[in-house]
C-alpha positions as CSV (number, residue, x, y, z in Angstrom):
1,X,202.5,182.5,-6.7
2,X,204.8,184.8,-5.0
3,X,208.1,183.6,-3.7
4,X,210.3,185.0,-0.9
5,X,214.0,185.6,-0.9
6,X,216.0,184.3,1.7
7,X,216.8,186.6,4.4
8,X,217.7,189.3,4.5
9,X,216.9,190.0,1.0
10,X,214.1,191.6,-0.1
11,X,212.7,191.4,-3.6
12,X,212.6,194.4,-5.8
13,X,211.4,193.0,-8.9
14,X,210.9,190.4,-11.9
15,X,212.6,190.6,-15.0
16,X,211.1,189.8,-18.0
17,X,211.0,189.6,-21.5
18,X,214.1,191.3,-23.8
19,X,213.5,194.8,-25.5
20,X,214.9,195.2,-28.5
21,X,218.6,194.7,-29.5
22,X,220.7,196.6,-27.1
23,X,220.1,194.3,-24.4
24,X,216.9,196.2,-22.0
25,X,214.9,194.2,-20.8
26,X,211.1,194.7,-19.3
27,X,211.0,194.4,-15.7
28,X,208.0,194.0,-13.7
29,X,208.2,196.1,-9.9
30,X,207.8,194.2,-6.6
31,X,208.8,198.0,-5.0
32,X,209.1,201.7,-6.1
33,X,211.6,201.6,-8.5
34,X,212.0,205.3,-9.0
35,X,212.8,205.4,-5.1
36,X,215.4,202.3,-5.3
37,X,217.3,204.1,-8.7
38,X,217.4,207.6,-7.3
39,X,219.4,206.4,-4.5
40,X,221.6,203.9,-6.3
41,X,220.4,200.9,-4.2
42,X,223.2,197.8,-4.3
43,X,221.1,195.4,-6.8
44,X,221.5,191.6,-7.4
45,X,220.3,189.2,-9.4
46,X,218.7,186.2,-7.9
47,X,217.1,182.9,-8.9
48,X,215.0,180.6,-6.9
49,X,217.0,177.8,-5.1
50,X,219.8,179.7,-5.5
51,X,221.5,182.4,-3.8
52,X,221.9,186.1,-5.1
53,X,224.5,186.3,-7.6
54,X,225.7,188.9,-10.1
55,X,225.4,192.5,-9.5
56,X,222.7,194.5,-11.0
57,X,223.7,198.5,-12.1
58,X,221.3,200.3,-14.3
59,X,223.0,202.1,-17.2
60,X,219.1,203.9,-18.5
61,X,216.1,203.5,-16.9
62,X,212.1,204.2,-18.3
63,X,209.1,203.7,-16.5
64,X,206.1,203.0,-18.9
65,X,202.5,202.6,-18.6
66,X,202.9,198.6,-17.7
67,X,206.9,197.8,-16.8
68,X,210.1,199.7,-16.4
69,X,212.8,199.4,-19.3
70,X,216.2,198.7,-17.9
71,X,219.5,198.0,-19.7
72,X,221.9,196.8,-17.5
73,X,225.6,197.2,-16.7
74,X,227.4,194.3,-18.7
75,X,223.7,193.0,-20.7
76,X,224.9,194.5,-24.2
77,X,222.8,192.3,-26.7
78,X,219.5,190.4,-26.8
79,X,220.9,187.4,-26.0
80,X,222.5,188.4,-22.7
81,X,219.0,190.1,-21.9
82,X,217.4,186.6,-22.6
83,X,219.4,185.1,-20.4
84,X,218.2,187.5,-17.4
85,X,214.4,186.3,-18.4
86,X,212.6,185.4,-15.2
87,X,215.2,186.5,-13.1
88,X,214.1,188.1,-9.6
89,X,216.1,191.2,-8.6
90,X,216.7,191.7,-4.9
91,X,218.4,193.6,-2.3
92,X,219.6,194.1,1.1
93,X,216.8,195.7,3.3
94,X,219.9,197.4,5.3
95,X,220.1,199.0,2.3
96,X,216.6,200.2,1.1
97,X,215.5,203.5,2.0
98,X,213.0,204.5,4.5
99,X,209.4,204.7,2.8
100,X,207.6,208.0,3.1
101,X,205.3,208.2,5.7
102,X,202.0,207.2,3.9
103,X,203.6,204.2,1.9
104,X,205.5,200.8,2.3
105,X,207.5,198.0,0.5
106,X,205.6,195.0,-0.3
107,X,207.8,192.7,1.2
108,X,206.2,194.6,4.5
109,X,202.5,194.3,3.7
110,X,203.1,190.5,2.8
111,X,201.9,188.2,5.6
112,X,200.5,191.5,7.8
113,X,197.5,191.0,10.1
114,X,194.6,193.6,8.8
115,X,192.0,194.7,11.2
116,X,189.6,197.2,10.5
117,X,190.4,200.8,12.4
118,X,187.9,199.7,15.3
119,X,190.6,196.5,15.6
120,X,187.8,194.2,14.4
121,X,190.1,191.2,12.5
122,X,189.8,190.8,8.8
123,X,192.5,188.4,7.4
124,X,196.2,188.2,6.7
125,X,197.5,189.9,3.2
126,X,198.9,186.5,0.6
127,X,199.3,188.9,-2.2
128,X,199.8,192.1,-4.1
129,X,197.7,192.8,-7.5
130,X,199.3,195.6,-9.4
131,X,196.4,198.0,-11.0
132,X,196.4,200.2,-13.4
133,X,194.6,203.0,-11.5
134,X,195.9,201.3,-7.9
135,X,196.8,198.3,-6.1
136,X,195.0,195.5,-4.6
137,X,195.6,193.4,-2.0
138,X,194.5,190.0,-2.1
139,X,193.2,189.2,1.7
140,X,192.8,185.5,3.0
141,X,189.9,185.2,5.9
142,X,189.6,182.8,8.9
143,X,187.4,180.5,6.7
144,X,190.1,180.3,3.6
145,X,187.9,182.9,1.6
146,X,189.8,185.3,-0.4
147,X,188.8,188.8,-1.1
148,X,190.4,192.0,-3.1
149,X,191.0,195.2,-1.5
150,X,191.9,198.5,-3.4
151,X,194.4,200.7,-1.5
152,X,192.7,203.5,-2.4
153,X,191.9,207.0,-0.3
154,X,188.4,205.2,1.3
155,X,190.2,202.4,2.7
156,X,193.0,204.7,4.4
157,X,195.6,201.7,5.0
158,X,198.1,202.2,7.7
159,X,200.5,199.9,8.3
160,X,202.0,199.3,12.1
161,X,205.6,197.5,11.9
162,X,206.1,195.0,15.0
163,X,208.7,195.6,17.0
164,X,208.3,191.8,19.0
165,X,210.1,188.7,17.9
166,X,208.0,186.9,16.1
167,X,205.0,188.8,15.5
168,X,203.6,190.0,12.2
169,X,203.4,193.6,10.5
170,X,199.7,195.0,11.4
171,X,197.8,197.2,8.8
172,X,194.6,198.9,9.7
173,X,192.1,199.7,6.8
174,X,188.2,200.9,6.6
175,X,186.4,198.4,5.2
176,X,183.8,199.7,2.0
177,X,180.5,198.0,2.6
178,X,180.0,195.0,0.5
179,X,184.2,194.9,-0.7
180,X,183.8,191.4,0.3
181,X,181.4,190.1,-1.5
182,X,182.0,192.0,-4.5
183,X,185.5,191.4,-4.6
184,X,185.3,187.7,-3.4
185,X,187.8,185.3,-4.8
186,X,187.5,181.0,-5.1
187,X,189.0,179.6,-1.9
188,X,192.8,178.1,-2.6
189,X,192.8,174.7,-2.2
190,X,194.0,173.4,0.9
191,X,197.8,173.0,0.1
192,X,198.2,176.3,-1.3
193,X,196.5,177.2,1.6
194,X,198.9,176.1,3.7
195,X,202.0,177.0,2.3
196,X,200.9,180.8,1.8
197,X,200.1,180.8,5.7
198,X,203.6,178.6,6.7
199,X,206.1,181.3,3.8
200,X,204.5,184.3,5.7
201,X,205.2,183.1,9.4
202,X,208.5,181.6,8.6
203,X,209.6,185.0,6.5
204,X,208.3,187.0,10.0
205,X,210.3,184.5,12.1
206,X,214.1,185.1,9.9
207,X,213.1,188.9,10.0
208,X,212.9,189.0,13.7
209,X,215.6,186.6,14.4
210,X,218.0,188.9,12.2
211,X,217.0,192.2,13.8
């Protein structure tokens, strides 16, 4: 299950497991990582429950086919990479750089209204399935079904930011005939449900109230 930050810090990505002896360590992106290097973004570490701690600054970075490798400022050894397993990175969103045009964090997507382009509603995005060929987001309907939808060139996802108090992001898509039913997912169960639905408003709420 995903898990949000406290306000106003946005997650970047997960760390996991060590790489070899020289302390890198695997880490898994919540963001564009290339993006968030290039322009030496302010980094912390961060662990649920608590709040953001030490100060994350990349000494070598490589993007591979399934995670970035990342040895860290002050992580010399295995064992100090160990220690960062699990580990969320976050940062500011003060401090993130606009997105180009035709993409978005995730942070933004998570909890947006979809509609289709003709404004017909579809569902509200819970989550973000990284692909190897493209993402996915996982969509939750009216009726608690769950459904899969590629970002890819057919759907044409555009995402609106609010500008009101309290309201959330809104991302318009074309809908592929039949992505519903052939991407259809087992309902959550009802408590899951519900806390998916009550993170997202709460996370819209704190952004607003901030702004």
């Amino acid at each position: 299950m995903r898990i949000n930050p406290p306000d106003p810090w946005v997650l970047i990505g997960k760390i996991g497991k060590a790489h070899g002896l020289d302390g890198s360590v695997r880490v898994w992106p919540e963001a564009d990582l290339g993006e968030i290097f290039d322009n030496q973004v302010p980094l912390k570490i961060w662990f649920p429950s608590k709040e953001p701690g030490m100060d994350l600054a990349p000494l070598s970075v490589q993007e591979t086919s399934e995670a970035w490798l990342v040895r860290w400022e002050g992580v010399t050894d295995r064992e100090a990479a160990r220690s960062l397993c699990n580990a969320w990175i976050v940062a500011l969103r003060e401090d993130l750089p606009e997105p180009e045009e035709d993409r978005a964090y995730w942070d933004d997507l998570i909890g947006a209204r979809v509609e289709t382009k003709e404004g017909e509603s579809v569902g509200v995005v819970i989550e973000i399935h990284e692909g190897p060929a493209q993402d996915a987001l996982e969509i939750e309907r009216e009726n608690g079904g769950r459904f899969l939808l590629p970002l890819s060139e057919e759907v044409d996802a555009d995402l609106i930011r609010s500008r009101s108090e309290g309201e959330a992001n809104r991302l318009t898509v074309n809908m592929p005939d039949g992505i519903i039913q052939a991407t259809s997912l087992e309902p959550l169960d009802r408590p899951r449900k519900r806390v998916r639905r009550e993170q997202a408003r709460e996370r819209v709420k704190n952004r607003r109230r901030d702004e």
